[in-house]
N, C-alpha and C positions, 0 to 999 in steps of 0.2 A: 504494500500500500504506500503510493508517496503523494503528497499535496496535490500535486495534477492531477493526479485519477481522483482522488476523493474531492477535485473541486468539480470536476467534470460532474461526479455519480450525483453530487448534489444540486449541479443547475439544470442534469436532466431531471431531477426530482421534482424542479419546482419550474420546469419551464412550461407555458402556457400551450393548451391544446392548439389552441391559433397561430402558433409560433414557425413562424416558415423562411426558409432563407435560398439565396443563389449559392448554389456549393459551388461553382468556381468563382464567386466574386469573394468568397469566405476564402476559399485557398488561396486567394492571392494576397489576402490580407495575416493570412498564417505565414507564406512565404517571406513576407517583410518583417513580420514581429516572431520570426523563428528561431534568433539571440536569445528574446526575451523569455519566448517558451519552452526554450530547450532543445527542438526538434534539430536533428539533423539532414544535411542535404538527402542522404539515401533515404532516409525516412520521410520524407518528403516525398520523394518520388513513390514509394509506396503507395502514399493516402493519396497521389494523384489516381494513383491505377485501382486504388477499391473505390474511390469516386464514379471513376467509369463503370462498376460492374453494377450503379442505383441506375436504375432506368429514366427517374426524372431529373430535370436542369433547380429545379426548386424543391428542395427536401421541408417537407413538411411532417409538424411534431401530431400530428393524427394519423402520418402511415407510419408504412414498415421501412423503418431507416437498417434495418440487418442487412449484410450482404454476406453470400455464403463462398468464396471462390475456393479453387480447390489450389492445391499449393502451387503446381504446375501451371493454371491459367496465371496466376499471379505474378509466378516470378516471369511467366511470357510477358508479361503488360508494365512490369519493372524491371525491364531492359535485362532481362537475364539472369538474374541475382542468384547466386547458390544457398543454396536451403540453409547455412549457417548464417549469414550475410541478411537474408531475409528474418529469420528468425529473431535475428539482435534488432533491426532495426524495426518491426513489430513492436519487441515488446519496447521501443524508446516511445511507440507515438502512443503507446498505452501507459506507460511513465509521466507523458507530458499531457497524458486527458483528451487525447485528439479521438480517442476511439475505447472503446468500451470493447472488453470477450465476452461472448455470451456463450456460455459452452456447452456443449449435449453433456452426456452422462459418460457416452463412449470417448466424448474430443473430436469427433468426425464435424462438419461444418453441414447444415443441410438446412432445407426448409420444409415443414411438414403442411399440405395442404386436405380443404376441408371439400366440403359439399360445394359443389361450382366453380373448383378452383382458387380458391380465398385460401391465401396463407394465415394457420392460423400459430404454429407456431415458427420460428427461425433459430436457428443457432451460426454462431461466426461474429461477425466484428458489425459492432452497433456506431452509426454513425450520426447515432443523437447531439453527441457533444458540438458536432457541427453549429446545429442548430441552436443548441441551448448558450453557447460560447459565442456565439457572432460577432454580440454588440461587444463584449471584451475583446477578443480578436481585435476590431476595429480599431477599438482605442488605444490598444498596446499599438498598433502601428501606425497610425497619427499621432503618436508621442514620440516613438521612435523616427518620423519622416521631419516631427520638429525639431528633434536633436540634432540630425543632420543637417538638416538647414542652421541650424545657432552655429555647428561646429563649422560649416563651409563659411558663414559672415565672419566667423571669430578669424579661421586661416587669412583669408580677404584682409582683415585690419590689421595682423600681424605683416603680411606680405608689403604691402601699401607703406607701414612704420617702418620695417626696412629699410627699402627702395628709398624713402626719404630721407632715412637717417645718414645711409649711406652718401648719398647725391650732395647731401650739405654739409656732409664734413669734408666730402672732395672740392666744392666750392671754396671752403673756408682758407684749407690747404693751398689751393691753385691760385688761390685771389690773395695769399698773405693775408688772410684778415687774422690779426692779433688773439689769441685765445692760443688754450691747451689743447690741441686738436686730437695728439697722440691718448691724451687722458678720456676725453670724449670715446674716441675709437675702441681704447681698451674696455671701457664700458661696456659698447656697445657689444665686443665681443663676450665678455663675460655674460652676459644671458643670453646671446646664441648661441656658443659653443657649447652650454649645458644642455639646453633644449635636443630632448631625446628623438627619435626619429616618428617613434607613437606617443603621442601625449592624448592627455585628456584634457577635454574644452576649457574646463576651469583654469587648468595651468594656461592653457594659451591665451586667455585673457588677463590671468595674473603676468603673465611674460609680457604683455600686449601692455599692459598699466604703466609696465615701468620704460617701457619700450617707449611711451607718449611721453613720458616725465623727461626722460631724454632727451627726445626730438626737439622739445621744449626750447632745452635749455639750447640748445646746439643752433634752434631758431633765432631765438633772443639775442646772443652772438653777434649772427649774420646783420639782423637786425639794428643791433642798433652803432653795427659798421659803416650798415648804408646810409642810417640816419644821421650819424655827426658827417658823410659826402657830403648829404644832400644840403643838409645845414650851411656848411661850406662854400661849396657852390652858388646856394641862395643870396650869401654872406656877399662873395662877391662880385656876383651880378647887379646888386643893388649899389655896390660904388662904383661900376662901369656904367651902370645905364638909367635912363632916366623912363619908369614906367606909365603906360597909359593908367589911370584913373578906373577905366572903364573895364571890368573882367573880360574877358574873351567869353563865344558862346562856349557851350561845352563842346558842341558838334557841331561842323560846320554845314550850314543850310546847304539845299539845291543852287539856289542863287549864287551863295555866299563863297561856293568851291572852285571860282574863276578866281576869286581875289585875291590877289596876294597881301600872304599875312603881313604882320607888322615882325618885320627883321630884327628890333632887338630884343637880345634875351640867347641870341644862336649860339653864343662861345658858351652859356650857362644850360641851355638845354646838352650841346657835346659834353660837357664836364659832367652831368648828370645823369645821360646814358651809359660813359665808359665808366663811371662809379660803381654802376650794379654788375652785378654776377656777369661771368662772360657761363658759366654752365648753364644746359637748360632747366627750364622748368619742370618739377614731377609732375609726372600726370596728374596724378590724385588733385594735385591744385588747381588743375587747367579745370577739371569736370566740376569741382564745388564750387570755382568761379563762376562756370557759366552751364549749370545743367541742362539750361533746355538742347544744347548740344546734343545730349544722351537719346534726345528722342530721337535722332535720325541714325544711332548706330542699327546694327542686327541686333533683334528683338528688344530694342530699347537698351543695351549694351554696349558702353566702350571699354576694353582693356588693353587696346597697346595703341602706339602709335597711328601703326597703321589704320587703325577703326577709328580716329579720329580725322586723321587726310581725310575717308573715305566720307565721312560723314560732314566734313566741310566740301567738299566737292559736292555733294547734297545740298547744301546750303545754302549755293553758289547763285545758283540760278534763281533759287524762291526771292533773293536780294537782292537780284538786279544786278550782280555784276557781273562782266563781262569778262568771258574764256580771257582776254588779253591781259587785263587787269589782274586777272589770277593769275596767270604766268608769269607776269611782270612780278609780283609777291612773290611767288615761291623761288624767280632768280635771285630778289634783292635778299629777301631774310631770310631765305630756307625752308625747305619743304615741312620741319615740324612748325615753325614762328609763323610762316602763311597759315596755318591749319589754327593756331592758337589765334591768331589776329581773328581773321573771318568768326571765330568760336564765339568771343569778344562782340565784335557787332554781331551776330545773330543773339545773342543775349540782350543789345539794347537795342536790336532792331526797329523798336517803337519807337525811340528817341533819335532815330538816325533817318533824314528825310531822303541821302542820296547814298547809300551805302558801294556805289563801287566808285565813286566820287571820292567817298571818304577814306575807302581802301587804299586807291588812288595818289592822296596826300599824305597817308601815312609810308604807304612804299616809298615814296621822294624823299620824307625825312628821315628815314632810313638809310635811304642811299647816302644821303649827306653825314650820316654816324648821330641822327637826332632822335629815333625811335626805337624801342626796344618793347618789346608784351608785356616783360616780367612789372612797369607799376601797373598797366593798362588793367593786368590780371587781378594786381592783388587790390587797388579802389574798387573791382568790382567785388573781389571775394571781400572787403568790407562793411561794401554793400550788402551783400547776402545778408554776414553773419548780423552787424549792429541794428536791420532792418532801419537804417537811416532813410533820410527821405530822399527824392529825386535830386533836387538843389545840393545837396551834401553831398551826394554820391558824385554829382554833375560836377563840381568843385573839386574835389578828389581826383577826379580823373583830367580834369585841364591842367590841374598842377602837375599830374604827375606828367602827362604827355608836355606841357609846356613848356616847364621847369621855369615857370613866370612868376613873378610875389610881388603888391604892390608897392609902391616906395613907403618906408616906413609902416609896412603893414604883413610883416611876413610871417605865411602862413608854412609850419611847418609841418612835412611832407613826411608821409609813413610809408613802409616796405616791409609786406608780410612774408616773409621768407619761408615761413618755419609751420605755417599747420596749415597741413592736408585736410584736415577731416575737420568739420563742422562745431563737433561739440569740443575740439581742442581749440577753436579758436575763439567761439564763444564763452569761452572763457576767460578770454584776456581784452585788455581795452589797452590800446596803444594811444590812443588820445588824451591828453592831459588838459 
């Protein structure tokens, strides 16, 4: 007697006359929760093959759920099995309650019938517990199909923290920005290199927690590298040059993409692009700056590079801009920066009245060494996260493309280096 059979004998006890179910929509829900039940693959294949020998597709708790095969048909319909082989995995499904013996006197399997044919009694393997176990079946594997999906997000976050961590300690190193970079690294290696090859979910999110406290700090860093450039820069472009009064739009109108901008500010916007990162950007940043991107990957999915070209190249057309204009981008900044830029305007597509116009001006100041995505990206992913308003966002992002500050009004310029994911940066406020 073990807990399985005796949970079995008891929910056929009290399972309802009424009580009917699909036996193979029940086996495949046994299939997926069969860790949880005990069952093994052979044994498995067994309760497929006495399933075949009930005659009906829905077993209902008012027939005869007995089936009587004889060993020979059995092990024909379970692919072969030899008689010790079958005999162990029998008695597993009768271990885990998947099946009930109901045995003559002699052990022979038979069914004895009455007046007109009606079986009145059966002996052999009762496959009540099907029916009486359904909705449990179910449940153990809608628990088990959530696990799976937690444990696939939880990899997902660990992956993602990685990738980043990695990406911006080589930035840090490549660009000399001042920090302990080797001591970062060693970190970073000390909880991968323990990390086992089989974990379980909990650890990967404990490893994942610390992994973010990390990235953290290795951000903040970068961060506030770019921010005493940017500083600098602003510093001294306001004793070079004498500013308009008036802000710039944030995007330049239909109209307004003939006119040539107002030229000072150029030697402080070059200082302010060759300040940021020359690495690119992670992904993970590109998609929380600008998700509605994600809706034109495959199945609403981007994970490399290349599903993002793909899905700007998508893009391309619903905006208006023109094959030339995009080729023109992808020689000036590179086939990922074109993909990031386009990502960008289709995120404020609403606010952008001529978008290959605007593509257009930013390819130029590019070429000239005046544009770069990485503030373009992160005013938007500020936007995301601080849900500020349009004018704040709008403002964010002229400063950062402009590198402009009015005379004696300077407005200091942020660079989110360091978080990928939503709720790590929702956490912090870089505005003072």
């Amino acid at each position: 007697m073990t807990l399985g059979l005796l949970a079995s004998q008891v929910a056929t006890k009290e399972m309802l006359a009424e009580a009917t179910a699909h036996k193979w929509q029940v086996f495949q829900t046994i299939r997926e929760a069969r860790e949880a039940i005990g069952a093994t693959d052979r044994a498995l294949a067994i309760l497929n093959a006495l399933l075949t020998f009930h005659p009906d597709t829905t077993l209902a708790a008012d027939g005869t759920l007995v089936v009587w095969p004889s060993n020979e048909l059995l092990k024909a319909r379970a692919n072969g099995m030899s008689p010790a082989t079958l005999r162990r995995h029998l008695a597993n499904l009768v271990t885990c309650g998947l099946i009930i013996r109901r045995d003559s006197p002699n052990g022979k399997r038979f069914a004895r019938k009455g007046q007109g044919g009606l079986i009145e009694q059966a002996y052999g393997f009762d496959l009540s517990p099907i029916v009486a176990r359904a909705e449990e079946f179910r449940e153990l594997a809608d628990a088990i199909r959530a696990e799976k999906h937690a444990f696939k997000v939880a990899k997902e976050r660990l992956s993602l923290c990685r990738r980043d961590i990695v990406k911006l300690i080589e930035t840090g190193v490549e660009e000399e920005v001042p920090g302990d970079w080797e001591a970062f690294r060693a970190r970073y290696r000390l909880l991968i290199d323990d990390l086992p090859r089989t974990v379980a979910r909990q650890t990967l999110d404990s490893v994942t927690a610390e992994l973010e406290v990390l990235r953290d700090e290795v951000g903040k860093a970068l961060e506030l590298f770019v921010k005493s450039k940017n500083m600098n820069a602003n510093e001294s472009h306001s004793d070079r040059h004498i500013h308009n009064s008036k802000p710039e739009p944030i995007y330049e109108s239909e109209q307004g993409l003939g006119e040539k901008k107002e030229e000072s500010g150029n030697a402080a916007d070059s200082d302010n692009v060759r300040s940021l990162p020359k690495r690119e950007l992670p992904l993970g940043i590109v998609l929380d700056a600008c998700p509605e991107i994600r809706l034109l990957g495959d199945r609403g999915e981007i994970r490399t590079w290349r599903d993002l070209q793909a899905a700007a190249r998508l893009a391309r057309p619903s905006l208006g801009i023109s094959s030339s204009a995009w080729e023109d981008a992808q020689v000036v900044l590179g086939v990922e920066n074109a993909a990031i830029t386009v990502s960008a305007i289709y995120e404020r597509a609403d606010e952008i009245g001529n978008a290959g116009g605007y593509l257009r001006s930013l390819t130029e100041r590019a070429r000239a060494g005046q544009f770069s995505p990485w503030p373009m990206v992160m005013a938007l992913l500020r936007k995301k996260m601080k849900g500020g308003s349009s004018a704040d966002a709008g403002a964010n992002v002229r400063s950062f493309e402009a590198g402009s500050a009015e005379k004696g009004d300077h407005r200091e310029t942020h660079f989110e280096a360091s978080d990928a994911l939503r709720r790590s940066i929702a956490k912090k406020r870089w505005d003072r």
